[in-house]
ZARO-819448 format. One record per residue: residue number from 1; residue in three letters; x, y, z of N, C-alpha, C, O in turn. Coordinates in steps of 0.05 Angstrom, whole numbers, plus 5000, padded with zeros to 4 digits. Layout:
// residues N
lodren,lumgu,npx,npy,npz,capx,capy,capz,cpx,cpy,cpz,opx,opy,opz
NUM,ALA,X,Y,Z,X,Y,Z,X,Y,Z,X,Y,Z
...
//
This chain:
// residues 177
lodren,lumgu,npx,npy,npz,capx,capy,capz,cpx,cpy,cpz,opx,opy,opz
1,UNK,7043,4509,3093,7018,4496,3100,7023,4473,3119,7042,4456,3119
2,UNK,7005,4475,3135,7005,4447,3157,6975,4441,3163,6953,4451,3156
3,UNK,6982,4421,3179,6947,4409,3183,6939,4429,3213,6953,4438,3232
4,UNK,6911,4430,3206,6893,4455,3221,6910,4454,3249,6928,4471,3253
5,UNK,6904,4431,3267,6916,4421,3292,6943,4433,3301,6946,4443,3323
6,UNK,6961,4432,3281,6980,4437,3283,6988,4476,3284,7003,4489,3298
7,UNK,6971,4482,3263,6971,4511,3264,6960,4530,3289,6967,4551,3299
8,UNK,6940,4511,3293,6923,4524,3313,6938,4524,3355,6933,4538,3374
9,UNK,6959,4498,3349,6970,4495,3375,6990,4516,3370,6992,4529,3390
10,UNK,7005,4525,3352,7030,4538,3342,7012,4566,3353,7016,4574,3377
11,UNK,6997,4577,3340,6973,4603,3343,6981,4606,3369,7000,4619,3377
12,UNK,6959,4589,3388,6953,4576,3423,6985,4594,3439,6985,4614,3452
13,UNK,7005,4582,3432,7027,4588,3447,7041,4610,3437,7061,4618,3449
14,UNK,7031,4622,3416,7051,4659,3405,7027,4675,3410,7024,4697,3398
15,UNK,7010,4666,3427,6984,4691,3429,6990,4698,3457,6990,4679,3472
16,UNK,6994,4720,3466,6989,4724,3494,6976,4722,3510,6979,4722,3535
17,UNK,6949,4721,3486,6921,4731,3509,6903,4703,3499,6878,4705,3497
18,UNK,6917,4676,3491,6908,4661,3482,6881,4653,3507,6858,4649,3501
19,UNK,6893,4652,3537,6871,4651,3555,6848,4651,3545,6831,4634,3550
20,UNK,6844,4674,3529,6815,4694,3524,6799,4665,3513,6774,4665,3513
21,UNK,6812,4643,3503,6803,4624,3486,6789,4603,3505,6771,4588,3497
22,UNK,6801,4604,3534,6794,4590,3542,6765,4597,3554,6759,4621,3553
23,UNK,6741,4574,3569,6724,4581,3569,6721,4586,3599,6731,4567,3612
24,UNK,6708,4611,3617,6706,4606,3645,6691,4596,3654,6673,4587,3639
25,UNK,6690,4591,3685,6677,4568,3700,6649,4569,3697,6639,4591,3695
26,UNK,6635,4549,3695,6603,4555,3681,6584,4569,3715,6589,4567,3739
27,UNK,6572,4578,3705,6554,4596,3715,6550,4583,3756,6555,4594,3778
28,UNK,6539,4559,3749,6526,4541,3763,6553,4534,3780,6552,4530,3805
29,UNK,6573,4532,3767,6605,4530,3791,6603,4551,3802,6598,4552,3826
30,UNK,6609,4574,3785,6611,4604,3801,6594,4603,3838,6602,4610,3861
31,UNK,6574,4594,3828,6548,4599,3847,6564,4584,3878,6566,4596,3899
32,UNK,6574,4559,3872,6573,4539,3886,6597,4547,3895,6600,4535,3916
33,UNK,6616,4559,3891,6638,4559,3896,6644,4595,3913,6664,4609,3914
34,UNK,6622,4599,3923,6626,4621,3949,6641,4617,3972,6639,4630,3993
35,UNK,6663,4588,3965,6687,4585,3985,6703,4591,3969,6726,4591,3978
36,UNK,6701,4598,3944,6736,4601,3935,6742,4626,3942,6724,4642,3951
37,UNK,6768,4634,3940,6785,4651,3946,6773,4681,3931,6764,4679,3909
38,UNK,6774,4711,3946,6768,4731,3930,6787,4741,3919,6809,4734,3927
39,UNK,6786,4755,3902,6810,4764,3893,6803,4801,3885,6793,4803,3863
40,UNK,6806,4818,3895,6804,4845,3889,6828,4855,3858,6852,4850,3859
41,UNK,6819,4865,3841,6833,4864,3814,6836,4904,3821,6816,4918,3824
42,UNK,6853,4910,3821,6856,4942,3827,6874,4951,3804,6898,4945,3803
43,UNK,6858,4969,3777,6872,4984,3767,6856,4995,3747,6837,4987,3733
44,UNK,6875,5027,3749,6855,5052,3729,6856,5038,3696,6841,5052,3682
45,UNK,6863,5027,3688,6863,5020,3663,6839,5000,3658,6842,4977,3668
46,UNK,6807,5009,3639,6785,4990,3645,6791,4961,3628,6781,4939,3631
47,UNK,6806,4968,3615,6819,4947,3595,6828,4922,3607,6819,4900,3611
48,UNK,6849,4933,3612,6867,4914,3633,6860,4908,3655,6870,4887,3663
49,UNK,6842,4918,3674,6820,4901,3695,6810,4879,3685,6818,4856,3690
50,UNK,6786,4889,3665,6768,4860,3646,6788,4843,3646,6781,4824,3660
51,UNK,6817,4839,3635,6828,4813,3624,6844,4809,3640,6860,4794,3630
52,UNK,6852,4816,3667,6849,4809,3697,6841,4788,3708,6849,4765,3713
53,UNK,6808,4810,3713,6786,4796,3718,6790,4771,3707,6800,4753,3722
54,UNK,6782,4764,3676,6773,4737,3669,6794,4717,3672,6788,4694,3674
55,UNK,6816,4723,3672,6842,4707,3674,6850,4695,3710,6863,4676,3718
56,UNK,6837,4714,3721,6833,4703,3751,6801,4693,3754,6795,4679,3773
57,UNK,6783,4701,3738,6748,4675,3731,6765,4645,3724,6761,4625,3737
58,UNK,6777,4647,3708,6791,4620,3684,6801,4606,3708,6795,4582,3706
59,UNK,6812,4610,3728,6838,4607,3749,6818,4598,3770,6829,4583,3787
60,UNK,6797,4600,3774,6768,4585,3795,6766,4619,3815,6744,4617,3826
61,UNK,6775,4638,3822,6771,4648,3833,6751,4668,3828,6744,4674,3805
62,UNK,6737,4681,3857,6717,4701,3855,6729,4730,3857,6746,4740,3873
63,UNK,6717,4739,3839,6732,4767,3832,6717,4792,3841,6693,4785,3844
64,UNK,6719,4816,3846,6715,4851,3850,6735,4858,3841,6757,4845,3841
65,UNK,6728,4887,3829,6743,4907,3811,6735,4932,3826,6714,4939,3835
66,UNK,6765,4946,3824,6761,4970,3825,6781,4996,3808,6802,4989,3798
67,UNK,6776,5012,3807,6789,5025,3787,6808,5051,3792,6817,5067,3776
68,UNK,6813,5050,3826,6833,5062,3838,6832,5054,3864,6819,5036,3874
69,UNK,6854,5075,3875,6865,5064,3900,6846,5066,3920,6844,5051,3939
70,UNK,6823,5096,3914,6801,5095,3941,6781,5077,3936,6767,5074,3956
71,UNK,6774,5064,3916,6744,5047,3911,6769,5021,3922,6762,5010,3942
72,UNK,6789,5014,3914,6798,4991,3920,6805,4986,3958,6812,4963,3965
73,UNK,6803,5011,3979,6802,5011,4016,6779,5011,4021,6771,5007,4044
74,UNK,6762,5018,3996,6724,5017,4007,6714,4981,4002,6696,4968,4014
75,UNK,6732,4972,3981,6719,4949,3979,6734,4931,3998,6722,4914,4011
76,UNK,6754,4933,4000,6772,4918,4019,6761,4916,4049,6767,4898,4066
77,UNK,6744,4937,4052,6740,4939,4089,6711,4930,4083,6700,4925,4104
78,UNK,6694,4925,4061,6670,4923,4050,6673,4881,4048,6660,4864,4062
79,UNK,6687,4877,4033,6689,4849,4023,6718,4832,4031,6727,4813,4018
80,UNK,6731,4845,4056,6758,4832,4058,6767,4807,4036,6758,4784,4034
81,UNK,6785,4820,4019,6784,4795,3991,6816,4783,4001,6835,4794,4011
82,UNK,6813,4767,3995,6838,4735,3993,6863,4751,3987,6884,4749,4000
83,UNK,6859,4768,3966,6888,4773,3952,6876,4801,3935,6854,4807,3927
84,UNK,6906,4814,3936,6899,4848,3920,6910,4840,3901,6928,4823,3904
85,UNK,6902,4852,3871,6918,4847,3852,6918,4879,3843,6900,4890,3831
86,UNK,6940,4889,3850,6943,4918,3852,6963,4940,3830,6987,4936,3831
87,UNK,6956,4956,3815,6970,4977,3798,6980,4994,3813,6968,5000,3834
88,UNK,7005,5006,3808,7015,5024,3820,7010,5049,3806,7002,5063,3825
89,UNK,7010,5060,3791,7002,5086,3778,6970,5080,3774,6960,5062,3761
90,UNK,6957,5102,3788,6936,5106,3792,6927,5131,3796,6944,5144,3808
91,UNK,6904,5144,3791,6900,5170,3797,6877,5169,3821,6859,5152,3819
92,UNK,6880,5190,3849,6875,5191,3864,6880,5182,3893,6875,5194,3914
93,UNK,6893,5155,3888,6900,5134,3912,6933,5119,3891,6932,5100,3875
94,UNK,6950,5129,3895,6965,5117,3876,6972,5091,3891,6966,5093,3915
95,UNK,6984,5059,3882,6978,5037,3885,7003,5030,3916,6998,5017,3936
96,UNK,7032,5044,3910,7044,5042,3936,7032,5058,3958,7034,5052,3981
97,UNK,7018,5078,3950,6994,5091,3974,6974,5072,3986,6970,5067,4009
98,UNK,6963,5062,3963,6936,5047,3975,6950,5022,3989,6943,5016,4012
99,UNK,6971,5008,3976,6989,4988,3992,6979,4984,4016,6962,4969,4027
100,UNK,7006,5015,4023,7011,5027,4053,6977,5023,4066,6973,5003,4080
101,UNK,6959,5037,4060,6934,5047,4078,6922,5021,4084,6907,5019,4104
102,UNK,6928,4996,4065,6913,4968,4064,6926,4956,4088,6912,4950,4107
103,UNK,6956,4952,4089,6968,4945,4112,6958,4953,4143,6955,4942,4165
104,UNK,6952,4987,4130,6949,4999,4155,6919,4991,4170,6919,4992,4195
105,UNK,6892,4982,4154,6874,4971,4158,6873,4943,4167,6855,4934,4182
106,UNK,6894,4928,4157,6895,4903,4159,6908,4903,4197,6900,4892,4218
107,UNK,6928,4919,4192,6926,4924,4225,6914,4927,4251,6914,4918,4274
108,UNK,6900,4950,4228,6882,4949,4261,6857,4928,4267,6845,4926,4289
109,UNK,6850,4911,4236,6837,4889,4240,6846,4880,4271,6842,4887,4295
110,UNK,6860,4861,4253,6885,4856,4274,6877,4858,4308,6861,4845,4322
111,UNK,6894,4877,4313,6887,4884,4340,6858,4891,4355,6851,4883,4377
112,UNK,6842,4909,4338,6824,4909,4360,6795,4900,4338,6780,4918,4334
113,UNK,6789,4875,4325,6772,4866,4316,6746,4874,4330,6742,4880,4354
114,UNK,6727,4872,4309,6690,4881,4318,6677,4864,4336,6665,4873,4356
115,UNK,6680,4835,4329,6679,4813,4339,6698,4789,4355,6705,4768,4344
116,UNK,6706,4795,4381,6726,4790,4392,6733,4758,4393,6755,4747,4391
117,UNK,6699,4741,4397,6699,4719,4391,6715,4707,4373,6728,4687,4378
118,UNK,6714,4720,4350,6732,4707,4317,6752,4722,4315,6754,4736,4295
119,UNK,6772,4723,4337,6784,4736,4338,6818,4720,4329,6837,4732,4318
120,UNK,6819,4697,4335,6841,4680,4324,6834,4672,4295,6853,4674,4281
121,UNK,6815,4665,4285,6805,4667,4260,6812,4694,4239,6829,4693,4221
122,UNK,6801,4711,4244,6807,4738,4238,6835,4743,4237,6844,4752,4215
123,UNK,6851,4739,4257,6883,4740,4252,6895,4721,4239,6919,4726,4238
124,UNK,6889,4701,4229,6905,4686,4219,6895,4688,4191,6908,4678,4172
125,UNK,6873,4702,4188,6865,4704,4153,6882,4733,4155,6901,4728,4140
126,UNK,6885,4751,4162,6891,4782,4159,6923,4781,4154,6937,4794,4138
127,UNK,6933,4757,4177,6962,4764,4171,6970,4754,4148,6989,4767,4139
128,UNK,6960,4730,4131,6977,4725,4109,6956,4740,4087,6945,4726,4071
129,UNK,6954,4760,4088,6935,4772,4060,6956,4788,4051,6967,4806,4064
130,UNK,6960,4778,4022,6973,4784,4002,6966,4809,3986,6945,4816,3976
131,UNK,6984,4818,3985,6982,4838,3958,7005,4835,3930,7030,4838,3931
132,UNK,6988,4830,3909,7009,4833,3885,7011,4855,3873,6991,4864,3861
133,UNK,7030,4867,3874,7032,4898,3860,7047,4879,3824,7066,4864,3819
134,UNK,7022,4894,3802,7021,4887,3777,7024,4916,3762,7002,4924,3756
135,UNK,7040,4931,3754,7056,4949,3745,7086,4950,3720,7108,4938,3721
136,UNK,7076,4966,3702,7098,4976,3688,7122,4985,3692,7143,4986,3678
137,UNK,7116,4993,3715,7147,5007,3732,7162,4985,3737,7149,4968,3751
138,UNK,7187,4977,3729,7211,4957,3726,7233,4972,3738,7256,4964,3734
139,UNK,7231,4981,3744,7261,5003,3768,7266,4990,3790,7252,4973,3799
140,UNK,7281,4995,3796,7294,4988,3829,7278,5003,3848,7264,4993,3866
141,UNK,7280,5027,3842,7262,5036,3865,7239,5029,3871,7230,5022,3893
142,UNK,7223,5032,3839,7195,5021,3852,7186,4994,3859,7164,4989,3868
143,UNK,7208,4973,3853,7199,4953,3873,7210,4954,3901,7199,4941,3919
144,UNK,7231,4967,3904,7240,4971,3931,7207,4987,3953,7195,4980,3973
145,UNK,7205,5014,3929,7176,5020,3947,7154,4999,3951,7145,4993,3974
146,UNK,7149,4991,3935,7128,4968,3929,7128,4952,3958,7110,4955,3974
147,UNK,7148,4936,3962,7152,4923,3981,7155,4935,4011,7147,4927,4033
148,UNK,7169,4957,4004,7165,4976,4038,7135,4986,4031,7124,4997,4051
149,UNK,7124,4985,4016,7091,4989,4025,7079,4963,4035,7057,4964,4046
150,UNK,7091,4941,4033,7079,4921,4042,7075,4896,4025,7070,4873,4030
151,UNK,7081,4914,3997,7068,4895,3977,7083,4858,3980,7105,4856,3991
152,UNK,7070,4835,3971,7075,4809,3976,7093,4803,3955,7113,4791,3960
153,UNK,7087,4810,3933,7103,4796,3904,7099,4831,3891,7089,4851,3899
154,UNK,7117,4823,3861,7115,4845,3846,7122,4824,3813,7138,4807,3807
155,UNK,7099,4840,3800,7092,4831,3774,7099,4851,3753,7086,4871,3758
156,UNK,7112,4854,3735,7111,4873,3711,7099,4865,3691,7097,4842,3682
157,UNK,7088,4895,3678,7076,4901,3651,7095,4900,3630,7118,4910,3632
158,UNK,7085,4886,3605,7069,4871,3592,7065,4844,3615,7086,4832,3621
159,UNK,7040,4835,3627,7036,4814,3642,7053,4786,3623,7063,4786,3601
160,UNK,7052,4774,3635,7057,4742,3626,7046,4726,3643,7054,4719,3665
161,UNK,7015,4719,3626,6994,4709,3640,6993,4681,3649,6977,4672,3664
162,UNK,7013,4668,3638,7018,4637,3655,7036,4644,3688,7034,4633,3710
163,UNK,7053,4664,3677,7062,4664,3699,7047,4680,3721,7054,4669,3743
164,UNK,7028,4704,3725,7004,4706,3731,6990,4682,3745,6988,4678,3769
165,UNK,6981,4665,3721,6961,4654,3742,6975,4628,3752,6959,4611,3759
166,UNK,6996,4623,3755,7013,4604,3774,7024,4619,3801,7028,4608,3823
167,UNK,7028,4654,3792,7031,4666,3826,6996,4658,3840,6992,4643,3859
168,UNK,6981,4670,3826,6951,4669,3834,6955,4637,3851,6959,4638,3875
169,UNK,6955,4625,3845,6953,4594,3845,6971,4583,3882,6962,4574,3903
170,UNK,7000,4593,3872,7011,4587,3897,7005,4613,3923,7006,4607,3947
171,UNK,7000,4636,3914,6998,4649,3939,6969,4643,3951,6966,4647,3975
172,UNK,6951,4635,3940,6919,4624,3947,6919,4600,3954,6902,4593,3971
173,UNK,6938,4581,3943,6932,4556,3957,6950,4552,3978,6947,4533,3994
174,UNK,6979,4577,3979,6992,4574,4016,6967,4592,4035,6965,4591,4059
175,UNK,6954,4603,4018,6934,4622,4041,6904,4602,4055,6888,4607,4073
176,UNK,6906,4582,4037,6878,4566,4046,6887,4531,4047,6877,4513,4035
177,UNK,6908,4532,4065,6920,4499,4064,6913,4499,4093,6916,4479,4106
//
């Protein structure tokens, strides 16, 4: 037996998903805060999106979900988002696939943009857009692929959500300094 306080901080730090406790940004921030950073959450698992999602809500950022690799190049050329937060096993678009095709979009941004005016603008958001490949696969190879697809960082499954949202943190605030 110990006093509540004490049990409850002990609880706090052996929970994984203690996050879930915390509360996200109230409604009325959300609104106001259509400068923060997007963040695209990409993975077939609906589970593990949601607690994604809210763990990058908790973190101030604005979030889209998608649930494979082709809804995640439709939203990407749809909502150019800040940062991919990307699965590699996926059915349909697997995640070193979609990687590759994101780079390859991000390219031709790049070079021959819609709007030529915003055209140094446009390149300097496109070149540093990140991708985190967030995956079970712990092999050599597949982070070796991961990264020849382009990917920015590489995260493994079971997540470790502090460490999560401290990548979140530094690759968004070198992307908007």
């Amino acid at each position: 037996p110990g006093p509540a306080a004490t049990v409850t901080r002990l609880l706090d730090h052996s929970n994984p998903f203690s996050f879930l406790l915390e509360p996200l940004p109230s409604s009325s921030a959300m609104t106001h805060a259509e400068d923060a950073p997007l963040v695209l959450v990409v993975d077939d698992d609906r589970s593990l999106r949601k607690l994604l999602t809210i763990a990058v809500m908790q973190a101030g950022y604005r979030t889209i979900e998608a649930a494979n690799g082709s809804e995640a190049l439709a939203l990407y050329q749809q909502h150019h988002p800040d940062l991919v937060l990307l699965d590699a096993m996926m059915p349909e678009v697997n995640g070193f696939s979609c990687c590759r095709q994101l780079r390859t979009l991000q390219a031709t941004e790049i070079h021959s943009p819609s709007d030529t005016t915003n055209l140094a603008v446009l390149s300097q958001q496109r070149q540093t857009f990140p991708i985190l490949m967030i995956t079970a696969l712990d092999d050599d190879n597949s982070v070796e692929q991961a990264f020849a697809a382009g990917a920015t960082d590489y995260l493994t499954k079971p997540i470790n959500w502090s460490i999560l949202k401290q990548r979140l943190r530094k690759i968004l605030s070198a992307d908007h300094c």
